[in-house]
Backbone and ligand atoms as CSV (ligand in chain L), in Angstrom:
chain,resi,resn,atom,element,x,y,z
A,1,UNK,N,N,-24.361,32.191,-16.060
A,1,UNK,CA,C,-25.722,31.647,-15.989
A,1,UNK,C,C,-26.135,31.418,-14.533
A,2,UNK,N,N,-27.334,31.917,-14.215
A,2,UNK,CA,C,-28.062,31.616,-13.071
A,2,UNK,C,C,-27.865,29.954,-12.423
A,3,UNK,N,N,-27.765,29.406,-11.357
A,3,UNK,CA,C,-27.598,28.046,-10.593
A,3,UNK,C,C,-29.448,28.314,-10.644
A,4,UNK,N,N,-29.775,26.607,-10.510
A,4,UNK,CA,C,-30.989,26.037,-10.846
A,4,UNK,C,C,-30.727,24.839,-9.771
A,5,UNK,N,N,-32.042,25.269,-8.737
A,5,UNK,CA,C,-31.995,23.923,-7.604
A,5,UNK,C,C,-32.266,22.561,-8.249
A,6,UNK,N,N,-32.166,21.672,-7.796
A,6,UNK,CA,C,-32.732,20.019,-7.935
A,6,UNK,C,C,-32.560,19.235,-6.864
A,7,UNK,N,N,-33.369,18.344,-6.803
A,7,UNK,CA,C,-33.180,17.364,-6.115
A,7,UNK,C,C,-32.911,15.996,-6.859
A,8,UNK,N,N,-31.794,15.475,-6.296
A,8,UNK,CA,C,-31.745,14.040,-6.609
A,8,UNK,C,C,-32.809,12.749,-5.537
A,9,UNK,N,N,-33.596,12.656,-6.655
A,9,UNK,CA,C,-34.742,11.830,-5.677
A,9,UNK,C,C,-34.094,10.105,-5.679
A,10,UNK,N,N,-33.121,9.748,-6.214
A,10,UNK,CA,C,-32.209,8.250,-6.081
A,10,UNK,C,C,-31.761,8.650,-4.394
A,11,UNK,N,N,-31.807,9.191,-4.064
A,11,UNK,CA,C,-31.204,9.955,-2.184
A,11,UNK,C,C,-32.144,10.342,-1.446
A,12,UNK,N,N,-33.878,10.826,-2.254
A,12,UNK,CA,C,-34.201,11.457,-0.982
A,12,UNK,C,C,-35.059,10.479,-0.055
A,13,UNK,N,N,-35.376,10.874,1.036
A,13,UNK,CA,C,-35.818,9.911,2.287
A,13,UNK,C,C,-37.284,10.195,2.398
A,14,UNK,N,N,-37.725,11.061,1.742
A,14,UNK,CA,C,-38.720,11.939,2.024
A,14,UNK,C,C,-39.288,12.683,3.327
A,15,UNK,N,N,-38.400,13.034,3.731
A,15,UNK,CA,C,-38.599,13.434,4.880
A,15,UNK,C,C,-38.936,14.611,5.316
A,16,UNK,N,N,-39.180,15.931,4.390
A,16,UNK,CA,C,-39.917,16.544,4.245
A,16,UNK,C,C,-39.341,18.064,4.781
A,17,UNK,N,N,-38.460,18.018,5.707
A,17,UNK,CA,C,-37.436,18.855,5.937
A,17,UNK,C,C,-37.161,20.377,4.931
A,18,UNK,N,N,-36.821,20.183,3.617
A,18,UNK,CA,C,-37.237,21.096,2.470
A,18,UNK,C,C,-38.572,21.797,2.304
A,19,UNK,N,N,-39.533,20.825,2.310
A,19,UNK,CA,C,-40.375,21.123,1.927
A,19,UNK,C,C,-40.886,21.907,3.261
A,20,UNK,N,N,-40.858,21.690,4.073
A,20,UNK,CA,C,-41.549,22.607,5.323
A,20,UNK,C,C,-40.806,24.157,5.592
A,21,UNK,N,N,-39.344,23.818,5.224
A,21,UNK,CA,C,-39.164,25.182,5.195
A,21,UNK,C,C,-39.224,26.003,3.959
A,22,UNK,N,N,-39.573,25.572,2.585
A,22,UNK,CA,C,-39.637,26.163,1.911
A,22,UNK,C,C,-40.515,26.004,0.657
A,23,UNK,N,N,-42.202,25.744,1.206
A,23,UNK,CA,C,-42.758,24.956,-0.285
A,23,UNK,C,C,-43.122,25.781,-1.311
A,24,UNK,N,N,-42.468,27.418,-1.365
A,24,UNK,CA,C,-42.303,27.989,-2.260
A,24,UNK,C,C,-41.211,27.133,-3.485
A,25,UNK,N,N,-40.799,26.390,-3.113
A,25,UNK,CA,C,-39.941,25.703,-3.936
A,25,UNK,C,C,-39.780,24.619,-4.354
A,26,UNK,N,N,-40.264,23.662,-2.871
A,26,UNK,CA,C,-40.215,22.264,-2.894
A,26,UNK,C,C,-41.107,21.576,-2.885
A,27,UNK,N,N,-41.917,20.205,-3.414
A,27,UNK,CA,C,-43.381,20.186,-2.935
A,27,UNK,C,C,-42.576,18.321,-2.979
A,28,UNK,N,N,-43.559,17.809,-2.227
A,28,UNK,CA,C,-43.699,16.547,-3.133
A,28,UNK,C,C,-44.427,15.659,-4.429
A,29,UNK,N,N,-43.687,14.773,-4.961
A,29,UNK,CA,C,-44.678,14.463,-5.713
A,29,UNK,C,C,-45.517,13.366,-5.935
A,30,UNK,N,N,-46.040,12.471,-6.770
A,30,UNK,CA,C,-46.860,11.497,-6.501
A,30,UNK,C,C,-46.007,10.229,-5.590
A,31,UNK,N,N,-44.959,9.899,-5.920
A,31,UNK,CA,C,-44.146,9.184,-5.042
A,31,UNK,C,C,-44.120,9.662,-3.877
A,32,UNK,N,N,-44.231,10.909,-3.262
A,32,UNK,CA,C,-43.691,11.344,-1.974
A,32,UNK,C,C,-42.247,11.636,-1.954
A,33,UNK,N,N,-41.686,11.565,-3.045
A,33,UNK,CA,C,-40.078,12.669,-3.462
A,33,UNK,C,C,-40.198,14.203,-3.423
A,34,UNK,N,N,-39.179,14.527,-2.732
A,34,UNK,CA,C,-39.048,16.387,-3.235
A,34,UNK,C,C,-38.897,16.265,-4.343
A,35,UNK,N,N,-39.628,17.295,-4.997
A,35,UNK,CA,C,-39.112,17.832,-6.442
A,35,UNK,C,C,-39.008,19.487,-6.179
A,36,UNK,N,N,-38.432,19.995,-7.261
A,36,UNK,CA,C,-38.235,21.505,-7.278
A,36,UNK,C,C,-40.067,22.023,-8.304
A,37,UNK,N,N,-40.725,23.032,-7.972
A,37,UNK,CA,C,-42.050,22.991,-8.482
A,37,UNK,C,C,-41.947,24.515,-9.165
A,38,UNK,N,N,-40.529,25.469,-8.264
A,38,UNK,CA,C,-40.534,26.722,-8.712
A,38,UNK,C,C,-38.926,27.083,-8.338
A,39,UNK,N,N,-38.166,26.523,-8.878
A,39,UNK,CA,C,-36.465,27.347,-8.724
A,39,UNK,C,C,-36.269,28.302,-8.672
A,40,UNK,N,N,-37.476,29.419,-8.699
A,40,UNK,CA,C,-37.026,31.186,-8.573
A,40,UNK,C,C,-37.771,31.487,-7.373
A,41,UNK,N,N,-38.158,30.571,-6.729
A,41,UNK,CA,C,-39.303,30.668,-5.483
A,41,UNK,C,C,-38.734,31.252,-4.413
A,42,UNK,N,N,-37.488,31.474,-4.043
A,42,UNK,CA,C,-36.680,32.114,-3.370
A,42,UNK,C,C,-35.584,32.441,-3.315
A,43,UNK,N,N,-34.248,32.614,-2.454
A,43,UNK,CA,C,-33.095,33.626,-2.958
A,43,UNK,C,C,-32.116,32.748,-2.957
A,44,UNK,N,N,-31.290,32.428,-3.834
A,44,UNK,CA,C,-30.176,31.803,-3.262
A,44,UNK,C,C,-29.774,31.542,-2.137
A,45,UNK,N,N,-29.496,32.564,-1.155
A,45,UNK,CA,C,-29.144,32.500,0.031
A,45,UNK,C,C,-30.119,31.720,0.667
A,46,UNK,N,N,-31.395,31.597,0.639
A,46,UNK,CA,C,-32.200,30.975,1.334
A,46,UNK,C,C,-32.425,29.131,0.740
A,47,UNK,N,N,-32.588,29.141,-0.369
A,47,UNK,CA,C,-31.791,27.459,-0.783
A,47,UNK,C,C,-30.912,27.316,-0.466
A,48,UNK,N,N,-30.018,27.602,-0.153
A,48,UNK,CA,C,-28.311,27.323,-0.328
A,48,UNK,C,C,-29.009,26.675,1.273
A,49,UNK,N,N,-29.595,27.685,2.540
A,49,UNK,CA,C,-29.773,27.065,3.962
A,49,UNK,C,C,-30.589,25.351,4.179
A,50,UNK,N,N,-31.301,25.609,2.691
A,50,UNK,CA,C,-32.427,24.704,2.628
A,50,UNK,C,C,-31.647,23.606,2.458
A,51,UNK,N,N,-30.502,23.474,1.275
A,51,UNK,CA,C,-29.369,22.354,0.748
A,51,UNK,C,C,-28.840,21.971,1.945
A,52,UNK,N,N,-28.428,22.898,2.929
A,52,UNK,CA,C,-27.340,22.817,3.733
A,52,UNK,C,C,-28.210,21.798,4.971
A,53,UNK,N,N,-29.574,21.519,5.079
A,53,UNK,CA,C,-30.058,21.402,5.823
A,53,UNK,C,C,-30.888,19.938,5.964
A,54,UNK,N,N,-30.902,19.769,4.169
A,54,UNK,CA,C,-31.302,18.049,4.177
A,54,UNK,C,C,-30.249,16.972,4.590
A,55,UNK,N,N,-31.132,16.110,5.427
A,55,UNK,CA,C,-29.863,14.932,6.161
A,55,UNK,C,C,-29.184,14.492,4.932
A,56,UNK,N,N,-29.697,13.877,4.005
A,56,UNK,CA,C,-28.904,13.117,2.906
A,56,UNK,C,C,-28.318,13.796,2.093
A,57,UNK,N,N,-27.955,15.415,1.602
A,57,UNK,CA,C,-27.426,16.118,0.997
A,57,UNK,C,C,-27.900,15.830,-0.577
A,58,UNK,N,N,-28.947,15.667,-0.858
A,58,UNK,CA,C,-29.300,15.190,-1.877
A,58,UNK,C,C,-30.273,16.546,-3.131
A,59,UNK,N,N,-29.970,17.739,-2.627
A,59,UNK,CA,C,-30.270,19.066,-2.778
A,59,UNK,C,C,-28.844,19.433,-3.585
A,60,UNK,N,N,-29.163,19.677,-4.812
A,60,UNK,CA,C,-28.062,20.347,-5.938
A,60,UNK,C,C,-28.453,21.482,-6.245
A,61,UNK,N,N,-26.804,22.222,-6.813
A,61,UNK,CA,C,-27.255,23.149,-7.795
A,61,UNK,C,C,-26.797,23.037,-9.239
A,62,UNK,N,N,-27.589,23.435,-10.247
A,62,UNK,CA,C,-27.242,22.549,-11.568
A,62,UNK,C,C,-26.534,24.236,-12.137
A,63,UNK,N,N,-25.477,24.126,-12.996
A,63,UNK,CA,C,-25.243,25.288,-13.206
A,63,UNK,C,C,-24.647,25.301,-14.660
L,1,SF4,S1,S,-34.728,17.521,2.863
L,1,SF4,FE1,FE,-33.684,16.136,1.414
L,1,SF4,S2,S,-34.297,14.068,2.022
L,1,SF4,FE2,FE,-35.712,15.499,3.008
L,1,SF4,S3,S,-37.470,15.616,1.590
L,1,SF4,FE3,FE,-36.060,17.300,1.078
L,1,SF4,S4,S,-34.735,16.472,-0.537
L,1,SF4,FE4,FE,-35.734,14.726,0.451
C-alpha cells in the first residue's frame, strides 16, 4: 500500500516551513495548523525533503 503524509498538529508550531515549500500539499487550517489538503500533490521523494525539514518532526507517513 501506498504511504499517506500527515501531520501531527499536537507538535506543529505553525511555522509554515511545509507549507511554503510545498502548498501543493500542505495548507493551513482555521487554527493556523498544517494539514495535508492533497497527499498525491507531489512525489515521495519530495515529502520525504519536506518531513525531513520541519523543526519539530511532526510530518508522518501513515502506511
Ligand atoms: S514544518 Fe512542521 S511545524 Fe512547521 S508548519 Fe509544517 S508541520 Fe507545522
Amino acid at each position: 500500500m501506498a504511504k499517506v503524509v500527515y501531520v501531527d498538529q499536537e507538535e506543529c508550531t505553525s511555522c509554515g516551513v511545509c507549507i511554503d515549500e510545498l502548498p501543493e500539499v500542505f495548507e493551513f487550517d482555521d487554527n493556523d495548523l498544517s494539514r495535508v489538503h492533497n497527499p498525491n500533490g507531489a512525489s515521495e521523494e519530495k515529502i520525504q525533503e519536506v518531513m525531513d525539514m520541519c523543526p519539530v518532526e511532526c510530518i508522518h507517513w501513515k502506511e
